[in-house]
N, C-alpha and C positions, 0 to 999 in steps of 0.2 A: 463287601461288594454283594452286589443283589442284581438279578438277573431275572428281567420277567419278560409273557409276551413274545416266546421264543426267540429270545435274543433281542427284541426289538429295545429296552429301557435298561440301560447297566446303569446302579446307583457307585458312585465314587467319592466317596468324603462327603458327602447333602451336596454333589451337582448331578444332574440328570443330562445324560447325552442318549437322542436318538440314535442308533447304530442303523444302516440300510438292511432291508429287506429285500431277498430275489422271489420273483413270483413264482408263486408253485401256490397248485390244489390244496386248499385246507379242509384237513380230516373232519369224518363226522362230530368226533369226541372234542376236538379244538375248542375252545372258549374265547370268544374276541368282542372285545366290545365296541361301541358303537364308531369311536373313533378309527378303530383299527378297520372296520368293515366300509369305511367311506375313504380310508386311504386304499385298502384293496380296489375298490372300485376305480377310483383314481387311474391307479397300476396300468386296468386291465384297462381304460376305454386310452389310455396314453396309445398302448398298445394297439388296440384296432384303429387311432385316426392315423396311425401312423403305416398300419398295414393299407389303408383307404390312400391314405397318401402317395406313398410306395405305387401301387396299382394305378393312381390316377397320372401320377409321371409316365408310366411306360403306356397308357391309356391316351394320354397328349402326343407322346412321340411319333405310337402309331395309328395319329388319328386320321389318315387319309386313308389308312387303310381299313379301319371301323368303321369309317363315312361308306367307303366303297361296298363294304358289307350290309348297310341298311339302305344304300339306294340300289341296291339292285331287284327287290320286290316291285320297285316303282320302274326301273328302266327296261325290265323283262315284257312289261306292258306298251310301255312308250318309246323304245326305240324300231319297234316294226312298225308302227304311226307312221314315225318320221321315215323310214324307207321308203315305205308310199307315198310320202308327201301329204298325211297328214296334220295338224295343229299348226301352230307356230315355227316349229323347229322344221315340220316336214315342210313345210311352205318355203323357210328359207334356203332349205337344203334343194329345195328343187329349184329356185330360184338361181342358186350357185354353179348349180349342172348343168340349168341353161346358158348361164355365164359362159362357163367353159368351154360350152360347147361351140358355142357364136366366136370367142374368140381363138379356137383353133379353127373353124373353120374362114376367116376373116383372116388369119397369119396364113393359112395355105391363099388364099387369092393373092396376098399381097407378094409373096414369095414366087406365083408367078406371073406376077405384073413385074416382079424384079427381073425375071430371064431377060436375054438379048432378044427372043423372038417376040416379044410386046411389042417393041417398036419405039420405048420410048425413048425419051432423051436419056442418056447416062447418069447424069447424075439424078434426075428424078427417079431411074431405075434405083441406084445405090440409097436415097432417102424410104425408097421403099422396102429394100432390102433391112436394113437398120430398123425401120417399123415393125416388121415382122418377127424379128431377134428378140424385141422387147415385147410383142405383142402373147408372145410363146414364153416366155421366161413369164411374164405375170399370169398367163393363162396355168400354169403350172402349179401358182400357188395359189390356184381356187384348188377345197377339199371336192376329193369325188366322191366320198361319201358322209352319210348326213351323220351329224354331232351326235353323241349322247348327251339324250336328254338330261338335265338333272335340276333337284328343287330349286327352289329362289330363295333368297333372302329379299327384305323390303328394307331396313331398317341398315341405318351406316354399320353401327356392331353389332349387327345381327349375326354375319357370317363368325367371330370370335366366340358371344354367349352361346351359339349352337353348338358350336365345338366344344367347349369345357360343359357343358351340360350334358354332352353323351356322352363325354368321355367319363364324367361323373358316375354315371349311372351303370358303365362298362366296369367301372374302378371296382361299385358297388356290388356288383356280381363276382369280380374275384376275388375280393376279399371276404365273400361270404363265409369261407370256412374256417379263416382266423376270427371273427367277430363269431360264431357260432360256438367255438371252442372256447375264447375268451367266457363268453355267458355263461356254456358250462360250468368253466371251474369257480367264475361268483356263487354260482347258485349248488354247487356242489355239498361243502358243508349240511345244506339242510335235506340233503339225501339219508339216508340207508346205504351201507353196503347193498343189500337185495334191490334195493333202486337205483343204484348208481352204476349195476351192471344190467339192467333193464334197458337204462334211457342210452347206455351208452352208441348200438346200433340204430338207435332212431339218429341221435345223435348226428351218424356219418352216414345215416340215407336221408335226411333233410337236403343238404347240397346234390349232392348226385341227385333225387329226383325234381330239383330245380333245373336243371340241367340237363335234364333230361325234359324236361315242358320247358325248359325257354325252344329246344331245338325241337320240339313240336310246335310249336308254334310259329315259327321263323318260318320253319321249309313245307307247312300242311297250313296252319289257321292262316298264316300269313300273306301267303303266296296266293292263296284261292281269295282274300278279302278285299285284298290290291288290285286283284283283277278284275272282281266285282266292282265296285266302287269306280275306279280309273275308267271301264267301259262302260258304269252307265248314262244312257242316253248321252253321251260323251259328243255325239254329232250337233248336237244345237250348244255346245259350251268350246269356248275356247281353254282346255284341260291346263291349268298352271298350278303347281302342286307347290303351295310354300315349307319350307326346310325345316322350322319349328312343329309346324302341324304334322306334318308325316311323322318326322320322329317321337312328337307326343304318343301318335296313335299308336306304334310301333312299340315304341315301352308299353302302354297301356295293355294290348294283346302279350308282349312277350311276358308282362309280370304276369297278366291274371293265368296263363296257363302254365307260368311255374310255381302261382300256390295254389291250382289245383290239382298237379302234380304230389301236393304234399297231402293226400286223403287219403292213403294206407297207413301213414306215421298218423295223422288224426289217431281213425279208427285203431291201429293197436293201441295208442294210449291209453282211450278210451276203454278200449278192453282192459288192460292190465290193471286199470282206476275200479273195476267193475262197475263202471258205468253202461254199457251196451254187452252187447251178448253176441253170439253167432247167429240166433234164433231170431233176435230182434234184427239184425241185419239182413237176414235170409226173409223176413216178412216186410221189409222195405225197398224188395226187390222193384215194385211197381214203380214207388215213387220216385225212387232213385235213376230209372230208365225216363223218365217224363220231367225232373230235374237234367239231366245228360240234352233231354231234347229242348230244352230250354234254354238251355246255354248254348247248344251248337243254333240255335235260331236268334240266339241275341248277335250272335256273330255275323256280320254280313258274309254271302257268297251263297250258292245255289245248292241244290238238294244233294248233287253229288258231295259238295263240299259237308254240308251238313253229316251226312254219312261218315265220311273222313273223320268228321270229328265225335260224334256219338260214338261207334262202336271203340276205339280206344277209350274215353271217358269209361263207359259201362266195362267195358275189362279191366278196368281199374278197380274199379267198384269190387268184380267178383275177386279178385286176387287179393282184396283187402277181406273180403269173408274171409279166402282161406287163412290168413295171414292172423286173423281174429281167432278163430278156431283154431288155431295152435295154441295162439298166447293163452286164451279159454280153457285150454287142455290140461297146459304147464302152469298154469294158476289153480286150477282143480287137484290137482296132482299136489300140489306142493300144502295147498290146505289142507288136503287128507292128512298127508304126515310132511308136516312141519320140522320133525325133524331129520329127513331125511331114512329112519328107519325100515332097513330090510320089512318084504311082506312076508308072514308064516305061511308055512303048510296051510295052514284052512284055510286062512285068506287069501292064497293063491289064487284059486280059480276065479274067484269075484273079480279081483282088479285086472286080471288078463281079459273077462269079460268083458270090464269096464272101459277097459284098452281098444279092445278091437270094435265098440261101439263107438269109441271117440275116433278113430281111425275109419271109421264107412262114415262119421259124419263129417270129416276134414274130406276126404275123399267125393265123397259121393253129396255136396252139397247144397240140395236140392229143398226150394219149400213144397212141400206135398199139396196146399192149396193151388200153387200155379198146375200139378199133373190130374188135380182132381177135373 
C-alpha cells in the first residue's frame, strides 16, 4: 500500500483509487502538482459560486426592498416636484386633487338638492340622494396625495432583468469576503511565513474599506450627483428616469468609490514590496491633492459637493503615508537584524536614536518643500 499527495492516491494491488479531499490552506513547504493545483482551484471557485449563489437568493427575496434602497437618491429629488405639481406625476397628482375636490364639492350640492326644503319632487329628491352616496364613496378613492415617483421600464422584461441584475451585483458585494479568502488560501502556498502574516490584515481591510466607499458614496457622492443631474435645467425637459440607466449609474459611482477606498492596502503593499517609500509619498503630496480634485470634478454636483468629496479622498491619502511609514519602519527594523537579535550595550544608543527619528517622522509627517 502506497499513499501519496497527502492522502489523495492510495495504491492497492496495481489499482489507484482517488480518496476526497477537505479544502484547507496548503502549506508553503507542500509540493502539488499541476493536477492537483487545478483541482484546488476547482474546490475553491465551487465554493465562492456557491457563496454568490447563497447571497443572490436572499438578494432576490429581498429585492423590493434593495430596489427601495437605490430609488430613493432619485425620489428625495422628485417627490417634492410632484407635491408641487411639478412633471408628469405632479401634473397628474394635481389633476386628481382637483378631482376630488369637484366631486365633494358636487356630493355636498346634490345632498342638499336631496333635503325636503329644495322643493323637489320625492323621488327626484331620493335619486339625488343615492347620487351623492356614490358620488362620495368614489370621491374617496381619489389619492390626496401625489404618488412616489419611481423609474420606468420600456421593455416587456425589463422590470425582471433589472431585478436579477441588482440583485446580482448586491449578491456580489456580500460575498466579497468569502471569494477574497477563497483567493487567499489558492495563492497562499506561494507565500512566506513572513508574507503570509504581512498580507493577512490587508487581507481583512480590503472588504471593510469597500464598504466603507460603497457607503460613501451612496449617502455623500450619491445623493449630491442625483440631485445635480435630476435639477438640471430640469424646467424645459419632461424628467422620466429609466430603471436600467439609474442603476447603471449607481453601480458605476458605488464601485468606483469602493476601489478607491482600497488606496491604503495599495500603498502598504507597495511599501512592504519596497517599491514606494514614505519620502516618495510625502513628495507627491501636490499631485495626489490635484488627482483628489480630479476625481471629485469628474463627478457631477457643485463645488460644495466637490469639497465633500476631495477632503476625505486627501485624508486618505495622508493616513496612507502614515500607515506607509510604519510598515517603512518594521521593514527597516527587521533588515537590520534579520534575526531578531537583542541590540548590545554599544549599540544601544544608535538604534533608540534611530527609533525616535522614525517616530518624529511617523508623527510629524511633513514634506519640508511644501513649509519652505
Amino acid at each position: 500500500m502506497e499513499l501519496r499527495n497527502h492522502g489523495e492516491i492510495r495504491i492497492l494491488g496495481g489499482s489507484v483509487t482517488r480518496m476526497p479531499r477537505v479544502v484547507r490552506p496548503i502549506g508553503h513547504e507542500d509540493r502539488l502538482s499541476i493536477v492537483d493545483h487545478l483541482d484546488e482551484l476547482r474546490r475553491r471557485l465551487i465554493i465562492c459560486v456557491a457563496a454568490l449563489a447563497v447571497a443572490f437568493g436572499i438578494c432576490m427575496w429581498q429585492n423590493h426592498a434593495l430596489l427601495k434602497v437605490l430609488n430613493t437618491p432619485l425620489q428625495n429629488q422628485t417627490n417634492p416636484k410632484a407635491e408641487r405639481g411639478e412633471g408628469t406625476v405632479g401634473q397628474a397628482a394635481a389633476a386628481q386633487q382637483a378631482a376630488a375636490a369637484a366631486a365633494s364639492a358636487t356630493a355636498a350640492s346634490l345632498t342638499t338638492l336631496a333635503q325636503p326644503a329644495s322643493g323637489l319632487p320625492a323621488a327626484t329628491r331620493a335619486e339625488l340622494a343615492i347620487e351623492a352616496v356614490k358620488l362620495r364613496r368614489e370621491a374617496q378613492r381619489i389619492p390626496v396625495t401625489p404618488p412616489q415617483t419611481q423609474p420606468i421600464t420600456l421593455g416587456v422584461g425589463e422590470p425582471f432583468t433589472t431585478t436579477v441584475t441588482v440583485s446580482l451585483w448586491a449578491a456580489l458585494v456580500i460575498a466579497l469576503p468569502v471569494i477574497l479568502w477563497e483567493l487567499y488560501g489558492f495563492v497562499l502556498p506561494a507565500m512566506t511565513p513572513t508574507e503570509h502574516r504581512a498580507v493577512r490584515p490587508l487581507l481583512f481591510a480590503v472588504p471593510v474599506l469597500f464598504i466603507v466607499g460603497v457607503l460613501f458614496g451612496y449617502y455623500v457622492v450619491l445623493q449630491a450627483a442625483v440631485q445635480f443631474l435630476v435639477n438640471f435645467n430640469s424646467g424645459q425637459f419632461n424628467v422620466m428616469v429609466q430603471a436600467n440607466q439609474l442603476y447603471g449609474f449607481e453601480a458605476t459611482i458605488l464601485l468606483a468609490m469602493g476601489i478607491v477606498f482600497q488606496l491604503p492596502v495599495v500603498i502598504v503593499a507597495l511599501t512592504r514590496l519596497g517599491i514606494l517609500t514614505p519620502q516618495m509619498l510625502r513628495g507627491m503630496r501636490r499631485y495626489a491633492l490635484v488627482a483628489c480634485a480630479a476625481l471629485a470634478a469628474f463627478l457631477p454636483g457643485d463645488a460644495i459637493t466637490m469639497l465633500l468629496i476631495i477632503v476625505p479622498l486627501y485624508l486618505l491619502y495622508e493616513a496612507s503615508i502614515l500607515l506607509a511609514a510604519i510598515v517603512h519602519r518594521s521593514r527597516s527594523a527587521a533588515a537590520e537584524n534579520p534575526r531578531g537579535e537583542p541590540a548590545t550595550a554599544v549599540g544601544a544608543p544608535a538604534a533608540t536614536s534611530g527609533a525616535d527619528h522614525s517616530v518624529q517622522q511617523i508623527i510629524d509627517h511633513v514634506d519640508r518643500k511644501l513649509t519652505d
